[in-house]
ROLUM-385178 format. One record per residue: residue in one letter; x, y, z of N, C-alpha, C, O, CB in turn. Coordinates in Angstrom, 2 decimals, decimal comma, always signed. Glycine has a CB too. Layout:
! residues N
<r r="A" n_u="X" n_v="Y" n_w="Z" ca_u="X" ca_v="Y" ca_w="Z" c_u="X" c_v="Y" c_w="Z" o_u="X" o_v="Y" o_w="Z" cb_u="X" cb_v="Y" cb_w="Z"/>
...
***
This chain:
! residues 76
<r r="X" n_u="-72,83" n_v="-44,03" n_w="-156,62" ca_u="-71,77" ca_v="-43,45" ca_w="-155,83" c_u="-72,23" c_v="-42,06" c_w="-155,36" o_u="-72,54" o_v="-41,26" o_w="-156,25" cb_u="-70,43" cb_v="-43,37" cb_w="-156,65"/>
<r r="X" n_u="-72,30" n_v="-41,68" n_w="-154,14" ca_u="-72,41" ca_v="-40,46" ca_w="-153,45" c_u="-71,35" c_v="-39,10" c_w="-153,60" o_u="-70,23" o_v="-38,99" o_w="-154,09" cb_u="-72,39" cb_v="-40,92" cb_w="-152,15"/>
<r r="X" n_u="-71,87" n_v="-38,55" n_w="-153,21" ca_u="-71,31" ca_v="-37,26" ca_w="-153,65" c_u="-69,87" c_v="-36,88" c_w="-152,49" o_u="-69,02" o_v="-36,05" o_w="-152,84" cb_u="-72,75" cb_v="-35,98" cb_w="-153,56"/>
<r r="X" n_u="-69,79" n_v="-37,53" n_w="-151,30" ca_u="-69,16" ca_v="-37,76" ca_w="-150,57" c_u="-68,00" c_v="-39,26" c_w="-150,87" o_u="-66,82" o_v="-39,19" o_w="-150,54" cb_u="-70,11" cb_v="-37,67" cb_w="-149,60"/>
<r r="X" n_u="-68,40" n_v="-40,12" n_w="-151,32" ca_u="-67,67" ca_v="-40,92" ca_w="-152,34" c_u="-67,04" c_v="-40,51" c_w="-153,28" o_u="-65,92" o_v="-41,01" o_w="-153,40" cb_u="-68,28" cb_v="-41,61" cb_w="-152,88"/>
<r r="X" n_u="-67,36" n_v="-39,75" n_w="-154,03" ca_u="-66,61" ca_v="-39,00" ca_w="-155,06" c_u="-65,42" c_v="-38,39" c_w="-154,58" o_u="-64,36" o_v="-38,93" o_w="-154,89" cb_u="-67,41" cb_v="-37,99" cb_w="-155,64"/>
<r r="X" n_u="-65,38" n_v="-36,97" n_w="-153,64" ca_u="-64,95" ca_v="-36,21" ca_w="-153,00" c_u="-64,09" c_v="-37,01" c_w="-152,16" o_u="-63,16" o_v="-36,28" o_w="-151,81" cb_u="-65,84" cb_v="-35,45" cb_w="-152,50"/>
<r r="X" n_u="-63,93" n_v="-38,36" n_w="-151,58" ca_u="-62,87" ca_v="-39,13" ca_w="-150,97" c_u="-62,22" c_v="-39,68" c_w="-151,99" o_u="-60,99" o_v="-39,73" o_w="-151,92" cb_u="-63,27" cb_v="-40,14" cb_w="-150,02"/>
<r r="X" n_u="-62,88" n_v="-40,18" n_w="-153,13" ca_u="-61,76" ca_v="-40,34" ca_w="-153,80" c_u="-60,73" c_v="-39,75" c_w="-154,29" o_u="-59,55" o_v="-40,09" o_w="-154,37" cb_u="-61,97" cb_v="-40,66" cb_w="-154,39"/>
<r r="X" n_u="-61,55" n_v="-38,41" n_w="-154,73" ca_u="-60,32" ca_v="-37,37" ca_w="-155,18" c_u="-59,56" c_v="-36,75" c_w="-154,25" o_u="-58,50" o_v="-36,28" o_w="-154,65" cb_u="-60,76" cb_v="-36,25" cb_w="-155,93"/>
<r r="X" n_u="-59,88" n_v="-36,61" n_w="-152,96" ca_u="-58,88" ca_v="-36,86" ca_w="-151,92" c_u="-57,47" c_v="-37,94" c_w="-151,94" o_u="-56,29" o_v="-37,66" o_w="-151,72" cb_u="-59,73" cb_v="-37,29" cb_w="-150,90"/>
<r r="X" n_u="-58,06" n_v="-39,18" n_w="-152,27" ca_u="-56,70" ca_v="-40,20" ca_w="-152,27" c_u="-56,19" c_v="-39,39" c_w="-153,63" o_u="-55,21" o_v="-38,65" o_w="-153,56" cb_u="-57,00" cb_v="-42,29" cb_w="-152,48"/>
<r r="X" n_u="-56,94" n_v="-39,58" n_w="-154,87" ca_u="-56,10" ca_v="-39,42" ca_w="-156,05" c_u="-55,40" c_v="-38,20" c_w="-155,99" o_u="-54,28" o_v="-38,18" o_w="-156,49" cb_u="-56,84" cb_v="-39,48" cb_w="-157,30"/>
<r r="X" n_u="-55,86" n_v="-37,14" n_w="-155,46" ca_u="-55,34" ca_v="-35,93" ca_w="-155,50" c_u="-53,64" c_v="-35,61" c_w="-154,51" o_u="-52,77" o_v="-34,76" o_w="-154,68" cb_u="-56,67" cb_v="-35,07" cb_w="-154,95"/>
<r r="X" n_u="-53,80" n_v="-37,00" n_w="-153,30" ca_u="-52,74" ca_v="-36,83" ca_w="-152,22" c_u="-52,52" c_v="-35,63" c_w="-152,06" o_u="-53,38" o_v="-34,75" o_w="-152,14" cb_u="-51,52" cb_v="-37,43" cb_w="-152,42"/>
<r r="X" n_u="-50,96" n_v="-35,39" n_w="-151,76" ca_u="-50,63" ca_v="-34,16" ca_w="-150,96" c_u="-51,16" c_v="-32,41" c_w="-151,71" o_u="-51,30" o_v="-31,28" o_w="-151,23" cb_u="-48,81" cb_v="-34,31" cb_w="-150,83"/>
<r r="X" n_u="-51,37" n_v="-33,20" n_w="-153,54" ca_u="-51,90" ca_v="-31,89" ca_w="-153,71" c_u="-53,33" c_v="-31,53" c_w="-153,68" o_u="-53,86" o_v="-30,59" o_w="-154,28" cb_u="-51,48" cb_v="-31,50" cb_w="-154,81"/>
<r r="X" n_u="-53,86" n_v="-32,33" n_w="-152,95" ca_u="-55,41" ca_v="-32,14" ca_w="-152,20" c_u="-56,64" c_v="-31,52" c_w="-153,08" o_u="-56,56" o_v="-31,43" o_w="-154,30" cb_u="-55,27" cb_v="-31,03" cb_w="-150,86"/>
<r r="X" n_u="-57,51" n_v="-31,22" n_w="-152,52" ca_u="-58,61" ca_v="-30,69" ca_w="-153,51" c_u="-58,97" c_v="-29,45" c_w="-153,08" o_u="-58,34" o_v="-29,08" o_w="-152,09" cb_u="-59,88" cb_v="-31,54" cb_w="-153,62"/>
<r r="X" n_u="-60,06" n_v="-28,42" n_w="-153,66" ca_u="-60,31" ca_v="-27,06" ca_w="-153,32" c_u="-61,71" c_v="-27,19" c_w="-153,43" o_u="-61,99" o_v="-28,33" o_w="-153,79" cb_u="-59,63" cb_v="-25,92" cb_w="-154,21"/>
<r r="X" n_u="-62,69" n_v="-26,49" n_w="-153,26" ca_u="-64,07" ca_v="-25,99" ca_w="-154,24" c_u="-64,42" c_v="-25,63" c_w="-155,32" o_u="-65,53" o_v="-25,37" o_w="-155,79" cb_u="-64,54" cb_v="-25,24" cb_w="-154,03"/>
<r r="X" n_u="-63,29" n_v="-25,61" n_w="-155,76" ca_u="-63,39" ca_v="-25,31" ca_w="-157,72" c_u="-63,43" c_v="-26,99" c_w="-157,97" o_u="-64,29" o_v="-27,53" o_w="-158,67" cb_u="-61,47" cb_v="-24,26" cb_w="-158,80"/>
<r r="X" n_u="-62,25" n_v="-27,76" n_w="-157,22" ca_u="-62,27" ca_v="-28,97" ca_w="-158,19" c_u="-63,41" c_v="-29,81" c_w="-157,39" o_u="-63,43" o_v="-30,92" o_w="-157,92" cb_u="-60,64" cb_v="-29,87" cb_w="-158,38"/>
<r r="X" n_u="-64,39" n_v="-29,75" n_w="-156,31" ca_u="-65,26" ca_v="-30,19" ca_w="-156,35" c_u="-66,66" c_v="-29,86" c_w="-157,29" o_u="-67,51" o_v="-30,71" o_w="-157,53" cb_u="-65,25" cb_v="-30,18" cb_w="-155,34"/>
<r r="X" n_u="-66,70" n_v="-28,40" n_w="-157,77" ca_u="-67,44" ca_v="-27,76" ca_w="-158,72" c_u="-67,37" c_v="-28,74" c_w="-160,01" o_u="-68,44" o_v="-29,05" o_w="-160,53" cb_u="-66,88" cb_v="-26,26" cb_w="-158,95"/>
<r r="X" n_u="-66,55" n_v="-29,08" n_w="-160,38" ca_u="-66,25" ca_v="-29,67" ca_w="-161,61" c_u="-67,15" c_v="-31,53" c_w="-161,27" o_u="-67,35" o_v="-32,44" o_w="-162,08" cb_u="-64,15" cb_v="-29,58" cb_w="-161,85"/>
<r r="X" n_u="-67,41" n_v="-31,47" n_w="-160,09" ca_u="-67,77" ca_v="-32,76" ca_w="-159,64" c_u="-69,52" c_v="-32,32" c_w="-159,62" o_u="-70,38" o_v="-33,20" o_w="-159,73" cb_u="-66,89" cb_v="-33,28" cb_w="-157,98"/>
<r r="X" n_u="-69,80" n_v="-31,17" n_w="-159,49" ca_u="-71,23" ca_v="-31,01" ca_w="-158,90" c_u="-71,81" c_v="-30,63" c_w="-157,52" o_u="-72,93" o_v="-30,41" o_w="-157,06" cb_u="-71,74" cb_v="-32,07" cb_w="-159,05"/>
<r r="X" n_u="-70,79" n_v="-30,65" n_w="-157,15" ca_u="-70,61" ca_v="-30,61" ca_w="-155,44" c_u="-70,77" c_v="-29,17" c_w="-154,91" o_u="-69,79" o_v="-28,42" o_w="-154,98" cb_u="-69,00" cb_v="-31,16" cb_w="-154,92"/>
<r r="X" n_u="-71,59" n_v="-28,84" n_w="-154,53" ca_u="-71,07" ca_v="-27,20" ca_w="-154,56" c_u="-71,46" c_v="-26,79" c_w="-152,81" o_u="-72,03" o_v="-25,80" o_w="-152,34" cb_u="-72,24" cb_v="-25,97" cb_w="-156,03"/>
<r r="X" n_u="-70,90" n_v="-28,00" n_w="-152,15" ca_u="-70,52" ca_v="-27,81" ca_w="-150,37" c_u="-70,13" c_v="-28,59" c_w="-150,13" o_u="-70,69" o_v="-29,58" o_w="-149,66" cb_u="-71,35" cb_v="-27,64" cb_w="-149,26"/>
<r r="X" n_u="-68,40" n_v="-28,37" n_w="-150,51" ca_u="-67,25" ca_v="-29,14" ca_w="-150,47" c_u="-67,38" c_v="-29,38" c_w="-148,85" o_u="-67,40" o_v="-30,55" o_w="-148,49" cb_u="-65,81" cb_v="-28,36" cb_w="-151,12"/>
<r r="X" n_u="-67,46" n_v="-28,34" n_w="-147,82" ca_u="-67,10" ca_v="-27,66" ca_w="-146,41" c_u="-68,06" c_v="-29,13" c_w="-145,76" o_u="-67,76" o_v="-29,92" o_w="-144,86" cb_u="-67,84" cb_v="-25,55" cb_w="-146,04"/>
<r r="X" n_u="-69,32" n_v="-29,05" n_w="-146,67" ca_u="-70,11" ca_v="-29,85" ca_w="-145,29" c_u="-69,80" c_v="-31,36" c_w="-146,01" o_u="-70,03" o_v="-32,33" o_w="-145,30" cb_u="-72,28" cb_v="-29,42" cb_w="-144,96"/>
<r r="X" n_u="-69,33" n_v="-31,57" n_w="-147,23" ca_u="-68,76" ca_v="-33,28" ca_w="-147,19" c_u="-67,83" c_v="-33,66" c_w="-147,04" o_u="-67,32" o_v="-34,71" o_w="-147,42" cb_u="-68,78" cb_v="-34,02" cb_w="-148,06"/>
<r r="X" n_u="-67,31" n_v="-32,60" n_w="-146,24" ca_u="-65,73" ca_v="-32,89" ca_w="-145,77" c_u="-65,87" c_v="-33,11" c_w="-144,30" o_u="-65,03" o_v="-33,71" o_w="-143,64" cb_u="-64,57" cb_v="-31,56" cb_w="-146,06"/>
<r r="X" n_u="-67,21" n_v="-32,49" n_w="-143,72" ca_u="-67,69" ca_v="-32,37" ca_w="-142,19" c_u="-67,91" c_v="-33,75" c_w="-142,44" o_u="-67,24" o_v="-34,53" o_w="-141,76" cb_u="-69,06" cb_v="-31,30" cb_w="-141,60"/>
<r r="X" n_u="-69,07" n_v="-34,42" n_w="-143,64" ca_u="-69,71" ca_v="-35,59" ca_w="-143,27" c_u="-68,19" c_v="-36,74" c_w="-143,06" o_u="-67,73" o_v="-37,37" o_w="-142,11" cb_u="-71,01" cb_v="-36,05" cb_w="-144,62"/>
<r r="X" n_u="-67,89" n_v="-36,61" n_w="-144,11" ca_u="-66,11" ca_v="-37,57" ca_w="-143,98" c_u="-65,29" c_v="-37,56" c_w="-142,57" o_u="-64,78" o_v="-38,56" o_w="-142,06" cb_u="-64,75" cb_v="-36,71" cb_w="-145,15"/>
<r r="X" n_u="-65,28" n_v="-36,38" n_w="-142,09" ca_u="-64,87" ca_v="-36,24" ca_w="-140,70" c_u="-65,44" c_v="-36,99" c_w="-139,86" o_u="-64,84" o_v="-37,83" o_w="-139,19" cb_u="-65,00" cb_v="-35,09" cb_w="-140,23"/>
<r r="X" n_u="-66,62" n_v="-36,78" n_w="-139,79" ca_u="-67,71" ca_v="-37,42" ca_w="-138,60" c_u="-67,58" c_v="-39,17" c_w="-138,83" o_u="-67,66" o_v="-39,93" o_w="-137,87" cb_u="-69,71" cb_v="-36,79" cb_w="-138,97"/>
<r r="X" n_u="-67,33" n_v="-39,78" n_w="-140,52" ca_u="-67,43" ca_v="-41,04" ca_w="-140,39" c_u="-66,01" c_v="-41,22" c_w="-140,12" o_u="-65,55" o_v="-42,23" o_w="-140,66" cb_u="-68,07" cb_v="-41,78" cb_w="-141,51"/>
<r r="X" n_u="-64,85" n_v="-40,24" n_w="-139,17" ca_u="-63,80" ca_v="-41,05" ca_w="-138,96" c_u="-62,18" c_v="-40,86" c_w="-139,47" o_u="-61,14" o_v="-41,23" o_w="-138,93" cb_u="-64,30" cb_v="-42,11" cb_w="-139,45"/>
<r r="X" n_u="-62,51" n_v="-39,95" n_w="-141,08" ca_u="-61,56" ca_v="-39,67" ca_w="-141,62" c_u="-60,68" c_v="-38,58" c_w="-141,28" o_u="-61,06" o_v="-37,53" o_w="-140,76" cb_u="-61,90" cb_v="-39,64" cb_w="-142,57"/>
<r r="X" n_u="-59,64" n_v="-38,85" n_w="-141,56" ca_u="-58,29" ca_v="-37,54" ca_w="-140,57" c_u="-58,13" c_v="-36,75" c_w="-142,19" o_u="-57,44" o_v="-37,22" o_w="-143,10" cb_u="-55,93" cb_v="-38,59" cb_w="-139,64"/>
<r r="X" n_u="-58,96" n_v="-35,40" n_w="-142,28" ca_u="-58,28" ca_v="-34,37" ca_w="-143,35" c_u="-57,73" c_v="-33,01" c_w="-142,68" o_u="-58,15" o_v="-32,44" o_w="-141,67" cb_u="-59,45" cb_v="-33,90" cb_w="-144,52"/>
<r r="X" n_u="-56,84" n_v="-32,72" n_w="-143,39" ca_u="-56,34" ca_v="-31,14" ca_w="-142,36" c_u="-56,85" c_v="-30,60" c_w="-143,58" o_u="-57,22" o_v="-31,19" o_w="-144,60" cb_u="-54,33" cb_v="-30,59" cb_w="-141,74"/>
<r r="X" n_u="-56,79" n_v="-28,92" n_w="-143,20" ca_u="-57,25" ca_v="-28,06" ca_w="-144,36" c_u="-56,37" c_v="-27,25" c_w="-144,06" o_u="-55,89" o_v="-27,31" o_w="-142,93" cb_u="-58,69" cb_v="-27,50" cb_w="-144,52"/>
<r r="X" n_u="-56,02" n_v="-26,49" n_w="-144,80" ca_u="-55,22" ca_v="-25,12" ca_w="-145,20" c_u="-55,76" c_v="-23,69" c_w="-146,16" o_u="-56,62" o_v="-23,55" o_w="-147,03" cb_u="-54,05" cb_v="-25,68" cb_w="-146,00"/>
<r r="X" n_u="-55,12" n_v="-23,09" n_w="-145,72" ca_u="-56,03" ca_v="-21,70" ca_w="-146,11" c_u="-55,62" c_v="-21,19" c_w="-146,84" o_u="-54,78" o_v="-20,60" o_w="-146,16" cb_u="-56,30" cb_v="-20,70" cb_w="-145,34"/>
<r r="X" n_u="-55,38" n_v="-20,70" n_w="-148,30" ca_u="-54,33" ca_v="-20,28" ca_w="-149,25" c_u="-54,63" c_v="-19,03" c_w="-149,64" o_u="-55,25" o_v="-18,50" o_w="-148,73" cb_u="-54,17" cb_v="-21,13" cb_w="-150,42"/>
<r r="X" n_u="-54,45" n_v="-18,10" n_w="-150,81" ca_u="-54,49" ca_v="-16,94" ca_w="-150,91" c_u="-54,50" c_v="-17,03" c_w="-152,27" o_u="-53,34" o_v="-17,16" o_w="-152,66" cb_u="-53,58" cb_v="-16,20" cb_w="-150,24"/>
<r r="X" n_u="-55,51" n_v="-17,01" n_w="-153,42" ca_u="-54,96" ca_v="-16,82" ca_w="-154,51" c_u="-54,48" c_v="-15,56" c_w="-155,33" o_u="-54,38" o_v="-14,47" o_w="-154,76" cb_u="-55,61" cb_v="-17,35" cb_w="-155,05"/>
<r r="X" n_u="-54,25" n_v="-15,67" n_w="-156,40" ca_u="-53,52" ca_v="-14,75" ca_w="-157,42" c_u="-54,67" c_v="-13,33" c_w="-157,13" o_u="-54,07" o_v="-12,27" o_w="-156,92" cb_u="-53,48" cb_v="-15,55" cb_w="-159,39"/>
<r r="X" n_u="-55,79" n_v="-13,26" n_w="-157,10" ca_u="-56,50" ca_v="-12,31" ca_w="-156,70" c_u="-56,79" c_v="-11,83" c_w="-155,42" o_u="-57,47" o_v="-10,83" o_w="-155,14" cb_u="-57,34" cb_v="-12,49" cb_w="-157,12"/>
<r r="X" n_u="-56,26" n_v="-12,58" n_w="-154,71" ca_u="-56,36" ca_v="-12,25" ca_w="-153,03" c_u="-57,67" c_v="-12,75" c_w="-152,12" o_u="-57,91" o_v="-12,33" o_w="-150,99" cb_u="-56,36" cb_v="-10,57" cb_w="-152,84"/>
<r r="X" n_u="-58,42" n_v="-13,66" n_w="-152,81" ca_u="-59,14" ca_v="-14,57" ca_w="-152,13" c_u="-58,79" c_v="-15,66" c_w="-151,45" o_u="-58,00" o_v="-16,35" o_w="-152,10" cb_u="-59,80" cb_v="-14,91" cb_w="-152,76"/>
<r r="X" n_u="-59,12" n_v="-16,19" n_w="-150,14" ca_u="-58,87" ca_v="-17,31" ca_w="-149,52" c_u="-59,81" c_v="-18,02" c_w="-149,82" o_u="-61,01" o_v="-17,79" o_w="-149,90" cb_u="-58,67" cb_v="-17,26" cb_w="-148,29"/>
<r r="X" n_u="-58,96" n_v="-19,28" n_w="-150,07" ca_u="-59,58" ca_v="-20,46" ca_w="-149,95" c_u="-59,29" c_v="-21,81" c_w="-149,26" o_u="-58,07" o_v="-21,91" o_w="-149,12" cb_u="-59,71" cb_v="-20,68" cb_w="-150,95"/>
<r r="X" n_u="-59,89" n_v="-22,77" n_w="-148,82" ca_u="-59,56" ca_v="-23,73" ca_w="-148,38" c_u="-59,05" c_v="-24,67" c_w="-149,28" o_u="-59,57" o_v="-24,88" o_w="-150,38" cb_u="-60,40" cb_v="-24,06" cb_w="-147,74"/>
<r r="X" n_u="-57,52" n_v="-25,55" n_w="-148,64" ca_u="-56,86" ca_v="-26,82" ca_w="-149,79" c_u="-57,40" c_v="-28,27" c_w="-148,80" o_u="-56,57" o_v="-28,53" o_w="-147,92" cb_u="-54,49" cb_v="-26,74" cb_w="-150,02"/>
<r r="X" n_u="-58,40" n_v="-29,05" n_w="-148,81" ca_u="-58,64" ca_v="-30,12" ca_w="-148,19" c_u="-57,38" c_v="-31,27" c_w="-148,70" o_u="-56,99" o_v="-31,58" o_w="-149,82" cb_u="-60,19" cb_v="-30,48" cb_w="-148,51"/>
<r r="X" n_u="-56,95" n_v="-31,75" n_w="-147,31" ca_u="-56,01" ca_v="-33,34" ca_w="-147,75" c_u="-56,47" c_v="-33,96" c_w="-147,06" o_u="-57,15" o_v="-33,49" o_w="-146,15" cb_u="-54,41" cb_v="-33,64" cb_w="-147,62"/>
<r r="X" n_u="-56,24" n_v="-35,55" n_w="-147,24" ca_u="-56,08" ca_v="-36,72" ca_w="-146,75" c_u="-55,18" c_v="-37,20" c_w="-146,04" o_u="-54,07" o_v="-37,22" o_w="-146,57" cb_u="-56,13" cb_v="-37,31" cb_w="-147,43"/>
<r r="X" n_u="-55,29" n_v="-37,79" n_w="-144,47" ca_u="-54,17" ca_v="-38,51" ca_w="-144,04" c_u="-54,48" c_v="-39,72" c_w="-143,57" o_u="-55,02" o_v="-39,96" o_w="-142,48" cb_u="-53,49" cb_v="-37,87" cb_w="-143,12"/>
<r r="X" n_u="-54,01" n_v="-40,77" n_w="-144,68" ca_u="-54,09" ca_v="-42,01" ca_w="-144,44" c_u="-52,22" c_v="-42,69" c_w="-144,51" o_u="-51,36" o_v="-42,45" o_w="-145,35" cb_u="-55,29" cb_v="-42,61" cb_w="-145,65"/>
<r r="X" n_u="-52,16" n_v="-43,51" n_w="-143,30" ca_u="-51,42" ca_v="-45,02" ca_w="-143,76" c_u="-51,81" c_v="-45,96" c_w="-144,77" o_u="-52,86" o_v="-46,57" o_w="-144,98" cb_u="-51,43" cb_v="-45,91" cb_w="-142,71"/>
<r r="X" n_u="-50,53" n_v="-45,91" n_w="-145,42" ca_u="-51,00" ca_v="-47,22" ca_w="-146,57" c_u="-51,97" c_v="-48,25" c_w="-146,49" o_u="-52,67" o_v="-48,44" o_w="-147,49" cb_u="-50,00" cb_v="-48,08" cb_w="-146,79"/>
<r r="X" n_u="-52,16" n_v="-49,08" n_w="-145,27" ca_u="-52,77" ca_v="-50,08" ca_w="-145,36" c_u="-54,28" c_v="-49,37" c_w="-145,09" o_u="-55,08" o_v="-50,17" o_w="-144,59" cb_u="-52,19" cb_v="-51,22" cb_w="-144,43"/>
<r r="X" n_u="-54,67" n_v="-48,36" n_w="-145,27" ca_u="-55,86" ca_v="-47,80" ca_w="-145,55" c_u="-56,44" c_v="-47,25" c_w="-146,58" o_u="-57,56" o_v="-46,77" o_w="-146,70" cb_u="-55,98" cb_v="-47,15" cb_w="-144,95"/>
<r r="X" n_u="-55,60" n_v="-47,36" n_w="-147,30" ca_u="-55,44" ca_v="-47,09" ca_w="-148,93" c_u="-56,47" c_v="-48,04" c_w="-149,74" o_u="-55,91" o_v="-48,70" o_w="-150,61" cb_u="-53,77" cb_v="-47,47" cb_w="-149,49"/>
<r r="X" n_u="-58,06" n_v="-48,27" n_w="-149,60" ca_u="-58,77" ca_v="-48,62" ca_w="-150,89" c_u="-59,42" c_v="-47,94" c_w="-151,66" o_u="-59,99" o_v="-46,94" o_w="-151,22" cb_u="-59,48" cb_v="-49,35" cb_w="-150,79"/>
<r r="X" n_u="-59,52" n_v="-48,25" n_w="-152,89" ca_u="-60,72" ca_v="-47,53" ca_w="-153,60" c_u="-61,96" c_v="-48,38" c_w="-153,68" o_u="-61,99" o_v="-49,61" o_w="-153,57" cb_u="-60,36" cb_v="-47,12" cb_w="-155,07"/>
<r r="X" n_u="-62,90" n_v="-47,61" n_w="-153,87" ca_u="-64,71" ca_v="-47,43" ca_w="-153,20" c_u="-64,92" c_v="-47,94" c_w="-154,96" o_u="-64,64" o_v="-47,16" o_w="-155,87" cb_u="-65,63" cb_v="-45,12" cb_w="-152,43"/>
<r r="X" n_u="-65,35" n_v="-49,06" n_w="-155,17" ca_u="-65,98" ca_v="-49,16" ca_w="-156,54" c_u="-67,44" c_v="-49,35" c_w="-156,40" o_u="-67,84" o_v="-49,81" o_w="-155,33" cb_u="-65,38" cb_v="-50,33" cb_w="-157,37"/>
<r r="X" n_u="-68,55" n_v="-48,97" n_w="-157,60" ca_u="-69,41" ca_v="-48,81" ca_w="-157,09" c_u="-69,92" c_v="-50,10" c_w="-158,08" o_u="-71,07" o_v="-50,53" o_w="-158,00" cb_u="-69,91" cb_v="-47,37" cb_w="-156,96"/>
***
């Protein structure tokens, strides 16, 4: 399973409360930005949002927007 496989999944599992760069860190991933580009390019609709944390850093919240009947999981 790819590192971009991973990162879509936790997209679905994560739904509306989406993923960041910390919780791809925990995956190994450490350029959330460009496997979210590659996911884009094969097609996938994610919006991003820009948040502010408790220390005053921005960061990006990646989501998923799928219709149900697009809803599978990738087994490897």
């Amino acid at each position: 399973m790819t590192q971009k496989d991973i990162i879509l999944e936790l997209l679905r599992w994560n739904g509306a409360a989406g993923i960041t760069a910390l919780d791809a860190l925990e995956i190994g991933c450490f350029r959330l930005a460009a496997r979210i580009a590659d996911l884009r390019a094969d097609g996938y609709e994610i919006t991003s949002t820009m948040e502010e944390t408790r220390t005053g850093k921005r960061i990006a919240r990646y989501r998923i927007v799928e219709a149900a009947e697009q809803l599978t999981l990738v087994v490897a």
